[in-house]
C-alpha positions as CSV (number, residue, x, y, z in Angstrom):
1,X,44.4,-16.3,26.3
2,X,45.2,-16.9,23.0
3,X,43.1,-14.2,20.4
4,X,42.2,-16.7,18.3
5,X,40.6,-18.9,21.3
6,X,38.6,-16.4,22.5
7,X,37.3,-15.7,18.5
8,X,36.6,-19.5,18.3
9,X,34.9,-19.8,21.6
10,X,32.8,-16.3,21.1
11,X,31.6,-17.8,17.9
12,X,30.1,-20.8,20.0
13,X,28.8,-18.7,22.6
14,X,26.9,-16.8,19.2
15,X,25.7,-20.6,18.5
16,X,24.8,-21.6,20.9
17,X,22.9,-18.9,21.8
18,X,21.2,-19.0,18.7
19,X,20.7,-22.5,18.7
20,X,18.5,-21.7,22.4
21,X,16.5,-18.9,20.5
22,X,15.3,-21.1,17.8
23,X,14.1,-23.6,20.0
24,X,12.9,-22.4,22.8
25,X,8.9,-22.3,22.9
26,X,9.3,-24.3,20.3
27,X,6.5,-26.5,21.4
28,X,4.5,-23.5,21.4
29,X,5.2,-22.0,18.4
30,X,3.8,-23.6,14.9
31,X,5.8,-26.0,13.1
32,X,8.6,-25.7,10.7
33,X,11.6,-26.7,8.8
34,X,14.2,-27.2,11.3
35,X,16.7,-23.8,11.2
36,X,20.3,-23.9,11.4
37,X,22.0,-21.6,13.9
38,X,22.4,-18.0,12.4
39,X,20.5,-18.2,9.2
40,X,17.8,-20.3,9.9
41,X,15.9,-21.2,6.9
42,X,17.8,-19.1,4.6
43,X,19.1,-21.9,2.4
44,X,15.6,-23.5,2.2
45,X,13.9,-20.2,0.6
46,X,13.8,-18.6,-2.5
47,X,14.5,-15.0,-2.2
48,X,13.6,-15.0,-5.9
49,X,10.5,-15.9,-5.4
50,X,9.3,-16.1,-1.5
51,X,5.7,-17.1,-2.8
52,X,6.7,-19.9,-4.1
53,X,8.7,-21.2,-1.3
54,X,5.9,-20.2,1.3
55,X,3.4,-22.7,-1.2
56,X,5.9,-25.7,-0.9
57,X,6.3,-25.3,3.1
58,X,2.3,-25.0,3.2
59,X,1.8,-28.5,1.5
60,X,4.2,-29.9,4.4
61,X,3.4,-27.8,7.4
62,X,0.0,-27.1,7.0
63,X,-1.6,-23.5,6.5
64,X,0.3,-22.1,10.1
65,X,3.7,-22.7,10.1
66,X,7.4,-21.0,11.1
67,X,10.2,-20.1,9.0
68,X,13.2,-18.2,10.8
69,X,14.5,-15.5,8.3
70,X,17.8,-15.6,9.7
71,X,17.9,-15.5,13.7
72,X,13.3,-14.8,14.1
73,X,11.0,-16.3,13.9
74,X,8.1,-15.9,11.5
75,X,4.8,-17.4,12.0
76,X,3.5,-17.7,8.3
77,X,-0.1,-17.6,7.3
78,X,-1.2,-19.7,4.3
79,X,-4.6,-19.5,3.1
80,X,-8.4,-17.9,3.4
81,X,-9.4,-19.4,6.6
82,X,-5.8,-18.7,8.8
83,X,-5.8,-15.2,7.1
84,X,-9.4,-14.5,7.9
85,X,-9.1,-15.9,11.4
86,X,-6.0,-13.6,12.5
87,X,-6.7,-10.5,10.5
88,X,-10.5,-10.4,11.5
89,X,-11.4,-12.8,14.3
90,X,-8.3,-11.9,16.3
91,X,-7.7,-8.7,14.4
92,X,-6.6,-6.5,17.7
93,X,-3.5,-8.7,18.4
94,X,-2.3,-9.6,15.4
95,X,-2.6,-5.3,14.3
96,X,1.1,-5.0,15.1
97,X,3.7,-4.0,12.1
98,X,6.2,-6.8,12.1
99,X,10.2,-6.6,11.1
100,X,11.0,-4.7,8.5
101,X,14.7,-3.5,9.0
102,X,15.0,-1.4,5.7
103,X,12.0,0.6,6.8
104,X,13.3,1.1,10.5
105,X,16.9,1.6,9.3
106,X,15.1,4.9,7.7
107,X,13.2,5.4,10.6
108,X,9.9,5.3,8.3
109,X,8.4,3.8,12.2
110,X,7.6,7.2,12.8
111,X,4.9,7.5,10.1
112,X,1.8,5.7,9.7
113,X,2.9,2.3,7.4
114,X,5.4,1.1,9.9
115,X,4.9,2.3,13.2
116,X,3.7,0.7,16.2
117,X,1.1,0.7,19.8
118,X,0.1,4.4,20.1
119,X,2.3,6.3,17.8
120,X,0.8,4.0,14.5
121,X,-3.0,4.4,16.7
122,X,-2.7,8.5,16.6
123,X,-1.6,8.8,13.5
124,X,-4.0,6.1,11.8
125,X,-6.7,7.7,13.3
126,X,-5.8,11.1,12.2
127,X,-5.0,10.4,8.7
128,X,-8.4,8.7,8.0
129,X,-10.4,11.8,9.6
130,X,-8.0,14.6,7.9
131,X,-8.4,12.6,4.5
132,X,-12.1,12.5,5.1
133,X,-12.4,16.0,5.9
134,X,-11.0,16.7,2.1
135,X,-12.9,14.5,0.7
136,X,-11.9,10.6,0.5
137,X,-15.0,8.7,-0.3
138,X,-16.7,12.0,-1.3
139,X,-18.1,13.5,-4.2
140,X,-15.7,16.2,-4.6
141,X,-12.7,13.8,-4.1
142,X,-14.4,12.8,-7.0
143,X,-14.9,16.0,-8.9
144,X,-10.6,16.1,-8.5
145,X,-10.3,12.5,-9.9
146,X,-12.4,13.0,-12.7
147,X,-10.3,16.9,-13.7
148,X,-7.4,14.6,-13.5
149,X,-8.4,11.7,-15.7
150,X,-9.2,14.4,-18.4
151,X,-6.0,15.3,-18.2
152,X,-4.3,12.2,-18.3
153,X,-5.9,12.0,-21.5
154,X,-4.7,14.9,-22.8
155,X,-0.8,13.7,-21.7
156,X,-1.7,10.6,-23.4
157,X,-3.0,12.1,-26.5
158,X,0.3,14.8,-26.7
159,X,2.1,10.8,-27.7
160,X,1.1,11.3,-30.8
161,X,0.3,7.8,-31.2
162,X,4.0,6.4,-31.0
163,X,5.8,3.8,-28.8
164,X,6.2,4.8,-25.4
165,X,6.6,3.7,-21.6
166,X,3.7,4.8,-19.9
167,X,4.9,4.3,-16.1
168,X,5.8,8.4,-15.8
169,X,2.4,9.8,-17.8
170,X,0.1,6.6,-15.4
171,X,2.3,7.8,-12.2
172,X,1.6,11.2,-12.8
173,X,-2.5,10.9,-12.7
174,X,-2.8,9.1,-9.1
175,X,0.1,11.2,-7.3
176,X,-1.6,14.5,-8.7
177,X,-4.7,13.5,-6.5
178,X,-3.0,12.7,-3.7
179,X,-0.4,16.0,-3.9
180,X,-3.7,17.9,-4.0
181,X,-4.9,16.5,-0.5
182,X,-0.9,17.0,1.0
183,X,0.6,19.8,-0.5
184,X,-2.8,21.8,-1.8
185,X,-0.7,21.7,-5.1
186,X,-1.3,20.0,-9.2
187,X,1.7,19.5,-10.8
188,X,2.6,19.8,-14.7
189,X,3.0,16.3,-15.9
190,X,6.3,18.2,-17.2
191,X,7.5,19.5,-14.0
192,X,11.4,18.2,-13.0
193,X,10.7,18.9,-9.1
194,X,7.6,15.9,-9.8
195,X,9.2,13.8,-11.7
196,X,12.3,13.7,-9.1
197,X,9.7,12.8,-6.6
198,X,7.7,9.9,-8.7
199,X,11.4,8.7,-9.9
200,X,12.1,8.1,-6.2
201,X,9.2,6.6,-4.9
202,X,8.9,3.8,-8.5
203,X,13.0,2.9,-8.0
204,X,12.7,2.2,-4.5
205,X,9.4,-0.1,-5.1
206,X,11.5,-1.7,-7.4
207,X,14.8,-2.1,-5.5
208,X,12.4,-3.4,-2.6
209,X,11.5,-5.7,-4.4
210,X,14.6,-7.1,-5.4
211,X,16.1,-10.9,-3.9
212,X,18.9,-8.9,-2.5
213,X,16.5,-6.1,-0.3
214,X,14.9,-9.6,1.1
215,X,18.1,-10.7,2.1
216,X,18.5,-7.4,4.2
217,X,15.4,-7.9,5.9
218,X,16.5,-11.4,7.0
219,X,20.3,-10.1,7.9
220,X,19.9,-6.5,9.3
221,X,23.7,-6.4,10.0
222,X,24.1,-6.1,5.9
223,X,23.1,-3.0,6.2
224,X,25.7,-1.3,8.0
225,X,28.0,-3.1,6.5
226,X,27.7,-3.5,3.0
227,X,27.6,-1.8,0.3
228,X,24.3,-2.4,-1.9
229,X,21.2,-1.0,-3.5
230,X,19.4,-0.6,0.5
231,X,21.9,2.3,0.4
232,X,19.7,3.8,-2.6
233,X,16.5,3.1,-0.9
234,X,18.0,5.7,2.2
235,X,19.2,7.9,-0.5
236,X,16.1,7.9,-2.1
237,X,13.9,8.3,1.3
238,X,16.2,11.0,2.9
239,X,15.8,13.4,-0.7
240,X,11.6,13.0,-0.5
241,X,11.6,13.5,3.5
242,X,13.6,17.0,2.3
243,X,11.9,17.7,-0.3
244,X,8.9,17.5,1.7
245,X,10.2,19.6,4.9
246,X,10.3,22.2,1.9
247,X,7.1,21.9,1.6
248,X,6.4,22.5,5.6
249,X,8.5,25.1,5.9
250,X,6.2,27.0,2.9
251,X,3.1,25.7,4.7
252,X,4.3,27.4,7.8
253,X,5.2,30.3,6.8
254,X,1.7,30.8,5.6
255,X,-0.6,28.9,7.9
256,X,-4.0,29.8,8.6
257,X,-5.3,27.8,11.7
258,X,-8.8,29.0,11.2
259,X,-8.7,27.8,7.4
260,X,-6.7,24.6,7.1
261,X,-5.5,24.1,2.9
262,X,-4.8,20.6,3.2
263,X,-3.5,18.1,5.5
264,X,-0.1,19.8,6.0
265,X,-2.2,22.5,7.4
266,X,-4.1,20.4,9.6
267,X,-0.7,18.1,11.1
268,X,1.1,21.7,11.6
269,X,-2.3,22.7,13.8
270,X,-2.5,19.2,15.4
271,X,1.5,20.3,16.8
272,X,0.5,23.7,17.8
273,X,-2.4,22.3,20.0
274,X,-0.1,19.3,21.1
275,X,2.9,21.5,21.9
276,X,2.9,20.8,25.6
277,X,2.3,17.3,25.5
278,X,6.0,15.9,26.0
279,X,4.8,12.4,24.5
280,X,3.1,14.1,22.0
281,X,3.3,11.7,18.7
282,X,2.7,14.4,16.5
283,X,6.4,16.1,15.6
284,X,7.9,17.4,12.5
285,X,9.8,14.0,11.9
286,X,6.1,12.2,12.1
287,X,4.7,14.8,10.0
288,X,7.8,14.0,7.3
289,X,7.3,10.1,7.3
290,X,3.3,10.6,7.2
291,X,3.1,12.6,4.1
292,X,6.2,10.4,2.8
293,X,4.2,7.2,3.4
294,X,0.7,9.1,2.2
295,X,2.4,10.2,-1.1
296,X,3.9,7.1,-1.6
297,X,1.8,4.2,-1.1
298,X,-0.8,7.3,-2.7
299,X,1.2,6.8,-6.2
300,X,2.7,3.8,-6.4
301,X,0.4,0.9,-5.7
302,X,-2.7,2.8,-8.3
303,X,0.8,3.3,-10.8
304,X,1.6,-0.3,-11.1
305,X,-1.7,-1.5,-11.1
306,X,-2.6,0.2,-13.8
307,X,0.1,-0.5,-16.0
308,X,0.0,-4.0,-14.9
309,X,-3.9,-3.6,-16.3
310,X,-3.0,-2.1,-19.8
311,X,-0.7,-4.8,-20.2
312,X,-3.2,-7.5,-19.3
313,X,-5.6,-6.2,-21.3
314,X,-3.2,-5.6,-24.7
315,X,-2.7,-9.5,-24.2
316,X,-6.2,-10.4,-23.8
317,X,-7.7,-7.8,-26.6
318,X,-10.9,-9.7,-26.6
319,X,-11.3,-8.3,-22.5
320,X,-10.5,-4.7,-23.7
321,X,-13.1,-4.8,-26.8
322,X,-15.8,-6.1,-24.1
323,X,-15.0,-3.7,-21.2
324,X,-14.8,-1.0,-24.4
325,X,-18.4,-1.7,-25.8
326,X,-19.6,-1.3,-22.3
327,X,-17.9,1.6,-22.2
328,X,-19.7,3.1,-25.4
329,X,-22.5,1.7,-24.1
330,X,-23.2,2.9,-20.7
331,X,-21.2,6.6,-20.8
332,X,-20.7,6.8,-24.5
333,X,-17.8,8.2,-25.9
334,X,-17.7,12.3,-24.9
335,X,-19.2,12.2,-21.1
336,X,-17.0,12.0,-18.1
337,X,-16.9,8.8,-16.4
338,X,-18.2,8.7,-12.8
339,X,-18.3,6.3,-10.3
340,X,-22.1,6.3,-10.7
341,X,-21.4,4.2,-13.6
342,X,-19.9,1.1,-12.3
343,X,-23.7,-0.2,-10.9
344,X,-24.4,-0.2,-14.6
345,X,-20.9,-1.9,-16.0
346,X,-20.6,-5.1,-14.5
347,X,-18.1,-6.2,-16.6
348,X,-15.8,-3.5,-16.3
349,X,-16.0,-3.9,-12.4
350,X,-15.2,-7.5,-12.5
351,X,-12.0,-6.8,-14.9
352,X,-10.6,-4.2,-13.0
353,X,-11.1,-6.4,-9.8
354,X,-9.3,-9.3,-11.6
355,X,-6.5,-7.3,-13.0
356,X,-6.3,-6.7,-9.0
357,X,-6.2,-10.6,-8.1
358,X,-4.0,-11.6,-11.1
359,X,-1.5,-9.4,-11.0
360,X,-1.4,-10.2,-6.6
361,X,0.5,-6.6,-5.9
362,X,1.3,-7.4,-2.7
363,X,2.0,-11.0,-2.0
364,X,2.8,-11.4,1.6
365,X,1.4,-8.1,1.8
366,X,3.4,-6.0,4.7
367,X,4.6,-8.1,7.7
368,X,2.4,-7.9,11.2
369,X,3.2,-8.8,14.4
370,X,1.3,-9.6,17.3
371,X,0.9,-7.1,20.4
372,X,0.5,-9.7,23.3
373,X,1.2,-13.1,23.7
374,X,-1.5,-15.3,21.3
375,X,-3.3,-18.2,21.8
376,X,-4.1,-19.4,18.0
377,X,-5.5,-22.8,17.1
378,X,-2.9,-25.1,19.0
379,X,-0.2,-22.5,19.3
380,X,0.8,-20.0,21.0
381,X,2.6,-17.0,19.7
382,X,5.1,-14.7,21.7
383,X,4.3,-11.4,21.6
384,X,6.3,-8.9,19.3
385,X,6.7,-12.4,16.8
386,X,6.3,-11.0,12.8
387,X,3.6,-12.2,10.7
388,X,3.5,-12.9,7.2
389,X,0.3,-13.3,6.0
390,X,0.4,-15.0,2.2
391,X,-2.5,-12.7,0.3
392,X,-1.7,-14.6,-3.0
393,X,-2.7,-17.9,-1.4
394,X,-6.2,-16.0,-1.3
395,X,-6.4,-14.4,-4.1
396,X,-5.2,-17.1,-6.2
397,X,-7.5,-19.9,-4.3
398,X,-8.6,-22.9,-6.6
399,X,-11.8,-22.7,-4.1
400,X,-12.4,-19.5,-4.8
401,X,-11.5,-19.0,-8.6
402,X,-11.4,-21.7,-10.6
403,X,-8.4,-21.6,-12.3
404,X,-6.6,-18.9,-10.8
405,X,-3.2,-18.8,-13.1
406,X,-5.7,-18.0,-16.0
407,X,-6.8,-13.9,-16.2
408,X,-10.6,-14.3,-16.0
409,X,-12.9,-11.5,-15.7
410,X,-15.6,-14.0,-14.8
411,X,-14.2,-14.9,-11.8
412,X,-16.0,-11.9,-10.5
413,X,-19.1,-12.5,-12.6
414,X,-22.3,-14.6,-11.4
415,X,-24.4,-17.0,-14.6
416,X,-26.4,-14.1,-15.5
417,X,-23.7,-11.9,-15.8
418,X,-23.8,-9.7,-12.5
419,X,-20.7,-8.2,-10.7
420,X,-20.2,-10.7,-8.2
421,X,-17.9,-10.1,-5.0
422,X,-16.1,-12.4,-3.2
423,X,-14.8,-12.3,0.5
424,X,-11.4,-14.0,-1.4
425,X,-10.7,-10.7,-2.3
426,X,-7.9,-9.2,-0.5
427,X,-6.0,-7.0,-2.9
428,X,-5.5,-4.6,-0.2
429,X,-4.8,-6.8,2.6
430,X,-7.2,-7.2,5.4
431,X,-8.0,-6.6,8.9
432,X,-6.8,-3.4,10.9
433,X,-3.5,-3.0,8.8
434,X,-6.0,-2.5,5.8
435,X,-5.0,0.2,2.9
436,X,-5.4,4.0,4.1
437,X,-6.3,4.9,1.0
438,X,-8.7,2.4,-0.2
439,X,-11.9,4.2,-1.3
440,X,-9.2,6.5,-3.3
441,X,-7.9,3.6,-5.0
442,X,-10.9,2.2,-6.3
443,X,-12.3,4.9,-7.5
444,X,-9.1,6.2,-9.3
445,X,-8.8,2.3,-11.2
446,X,-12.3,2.9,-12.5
447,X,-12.2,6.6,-13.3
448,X,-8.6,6.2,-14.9
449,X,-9.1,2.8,-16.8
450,X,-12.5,3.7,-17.9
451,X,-11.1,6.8,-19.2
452,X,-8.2,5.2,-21.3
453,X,-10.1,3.3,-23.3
454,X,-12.8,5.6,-24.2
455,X,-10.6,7.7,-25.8
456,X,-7.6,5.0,-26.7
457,X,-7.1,1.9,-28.9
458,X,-4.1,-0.1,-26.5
459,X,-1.7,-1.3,-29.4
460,X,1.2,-3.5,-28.7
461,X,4.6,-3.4,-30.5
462,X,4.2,-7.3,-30.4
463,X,1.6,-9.7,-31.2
464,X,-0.6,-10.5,-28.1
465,X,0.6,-13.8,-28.0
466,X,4.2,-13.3,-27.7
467,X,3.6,-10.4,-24.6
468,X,4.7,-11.6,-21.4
469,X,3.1,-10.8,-18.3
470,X,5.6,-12.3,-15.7
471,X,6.5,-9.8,-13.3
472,X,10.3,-9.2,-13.1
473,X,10.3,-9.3,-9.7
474,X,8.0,-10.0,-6.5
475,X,9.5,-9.1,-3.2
476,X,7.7,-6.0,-2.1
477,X,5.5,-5.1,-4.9
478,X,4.8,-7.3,-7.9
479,X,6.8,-5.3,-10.7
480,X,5.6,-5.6,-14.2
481,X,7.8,-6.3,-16.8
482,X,9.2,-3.3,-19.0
483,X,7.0,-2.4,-22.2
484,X,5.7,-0.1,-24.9
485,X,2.7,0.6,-26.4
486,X,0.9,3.1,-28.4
487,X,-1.8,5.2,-27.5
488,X,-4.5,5.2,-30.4
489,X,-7.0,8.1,-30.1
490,X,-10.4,6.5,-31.6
């Protein structure tokens, strides 16, 4: 038979084929704009901006509905009352980690952001105690957060007052916390080995969030077989997974199973008492992953948020004068700040909580999947199908804050001037694929923010009028734009 036959007639088979996938339990499945064989829905969505295009579908398919990101399909949920009934009412089944070829293509399934049934069980479970047993949600996690805020200040006040971007000095603050539960270690602020590490982790949030990563996701054949900034992202992942088996090999060479210094220590004894179980999840390549996922998502995410916040509040200077006289206030201007204090700063609380809505970090947060075949409203949903769950069409509800484009501390504040919370609030996702590190999280926004401006006046290089707050990009993460500003000691 003729070679170019057989290509034509493969390439129908690959059609048709396709065309079967996409429509069969289609009845079942939600409704959608109708996919074309191969790409799907491709052409219909904005890689630019996927939040915008998951808005537009919502208005025609309701708050449940199914794209197909090339040859899936993904059952999209739009809204509090969808999010709130999959994440929480149903959250067993829908606790899955959906599609995410980038991640598996670095096998980052084998730590505890992207793994799956048992393995991402274990080693959830063990990461929450191990980070409890050093002090998450504890006073002397505390103590640690508070040593490093003073020092952050001190970074900050070495500036000398002039221009400068403040993404290395903010990254530096949160990733010291976490390094000290990980690796028992504080960097220098100074230190090349850290800055390597922190350069890795904020360019690959960045290139993740980038039109063409989204396009990978959706066409997992790109890559193998072209060349692109997903080959930086492996780059990037392989030189922190050796950078940390440096830091195993030091920890083993100097273990002490009867006086565990961190949670290095504590995976390394988990192996030794796991070392005849032959489906044993806990391995050195799990250990890697872990602490590449803990050390991560442990810098970046607090990073971004806070610069996003110092931005915010340079444009809006009558917010920072407010959360400033509180400041002077409640803890004055030599005393620590603790998180004793936040009971007594309502106002603070509800900016830093609206920073968190505004600037919507994560906007589809990560995608989930669903572990056994789902019945959900009218539908029913295969098992294994991804999940995107749209957290900016709950943090930015017109139900739940009234005018949700506009940066308003008072949409956490009740008529008398209380901190008021609100179930809306999602900022680190929801359900059972909720943020490890929380508690940490909170607690560092506070203690760092709080810190900044008791010691600093935020000044802009431009008026506040003319800053702009539109994030460059809003795949992954929402990534702030690129600024300066200068750190005036008062």
């Amino acid at each position: 038979m003729d070679p170019f036959v057989v290509l034509v007639v493969c390439a129908l088979c690959l059609l048709f084929i396709s065309l079967w996938k996409q429509s069969h339990g289609k009845g079942k499945l939600p409704p959608g704009p109708t996919p074309l064989p191969i790409i799907g829905n491709s052409l219909q969505i904005n890689f630019k901006n996927i939040n915008k295009s998951l808005s537009s579908f919502s208005k025609i398919y309701g708050p449940v509905f199914t794209l197909y990101f090339g040859m899936n399909p993904t059952v999209v949920l739009y809204g509090y009352e969808a999010v709130k009934e999959a994440f929480f009412d149903q959250g067993e089944y829908f606790s899955g980690r959906g599609h995410f070829p980038v991640a598996e293509k670095a096998k980052r399934q084998k730590g505890v952001i992207f793994s799956n049934g048992k393995t991402w069980k274990e080693l959830r479970r063990f990461s929450l105690l191990t980070l409890r047993n050093f002090g998450m949600g504890k006073r002397s996690i505390e103590e640690r957060v508070q040593q490093e805020a003073r020092t952050l200040v001190e970074e900050l006040r070495k500036t000398n007052a002039l221009p400068c971007d403040p993404t290395f000095i903010l990254s530096c603050a949160p990733s010291n916390v976490i390094c000290s539960i990980i690796f028992h270690h504080h960097f220098d602020y100074k230190d090349q080995v850290f800055l390597n590490l922190m350069g890795k982790v904020n360019e690959n949030a960045k290139i993740q969030s980038t039109p063409w990563v989204q396009i990978c996701n959706a066409f997992p054949v790109l890559l193998d077989y072209f060349p692109g900034s997903h080959n930086k992202i492996l780059e990037n992942i392989d030189y922190l997974k050796t950078s940390i088996l440096e830091k195993v090999k030091e920890h083993q060479d100097s273990l002490d199973i009867n006086n565990p210094r961190d949670f290095i220590d504590c995976f390394l004894i988990k192996m030794e008492q796991e070392k005849h179980n032959k489906q044993t999840e806990f391995t050195i390549e799990s250990l890697l992953m872990t602490v590449n996922d803990l050390f991560s998502a442990g810098t970046e995410t607090t990073t971004t948020t806070l610069k996003y916040g110092l931005l915010l509040l340079m444009k809006y200077p009558e917010v920072k004068a407010k959360v400033q006289e509180e400041i002077y206030r409640v803890i004055g201007s030599h005393r620590s700040p603790c998180m004793q204090d936040r009971g007594n700063m309502p106002y603070t609380d509800a900016v830093v909580h609206e920073i968190q809505r505004y600037i919507d970090l994560l906007p589809t947060s990560l995608p989930h999947s669903v572990t056994r075949d789902v019945k959900f409203r009218d539908y029913l949903i295969p098992k294994g199908t991804t999940i995107l769950a749209s957290l900016t069409s709950v943090l930015h509800s017109e139900k739940a804050f009234p005018n949700p484009k506009t940066f308003d501390p008072g949409h956490f504040l009740d008529e008398s001037g209380n901190f008021k919370r609100s179930d809306y609030f999602v900022a680190f996702s929801s359900g059972k694929r909720n943020c490890l590190g929380e508690g940490l999280a909170r607690m560092e926004l506070f203690i760092f923010l709080t810190s900044i401006l008791q010691k600093f006046t935020l000044k802009p290089l431009v008026d506040p009028k003319d800053i702009d707050i539109t994030p460059v990009n809003t795949g992954l993460v929402s990534v702030p734009p690129f600024f300066q500003l200068c750190f005036i000691p008062v």
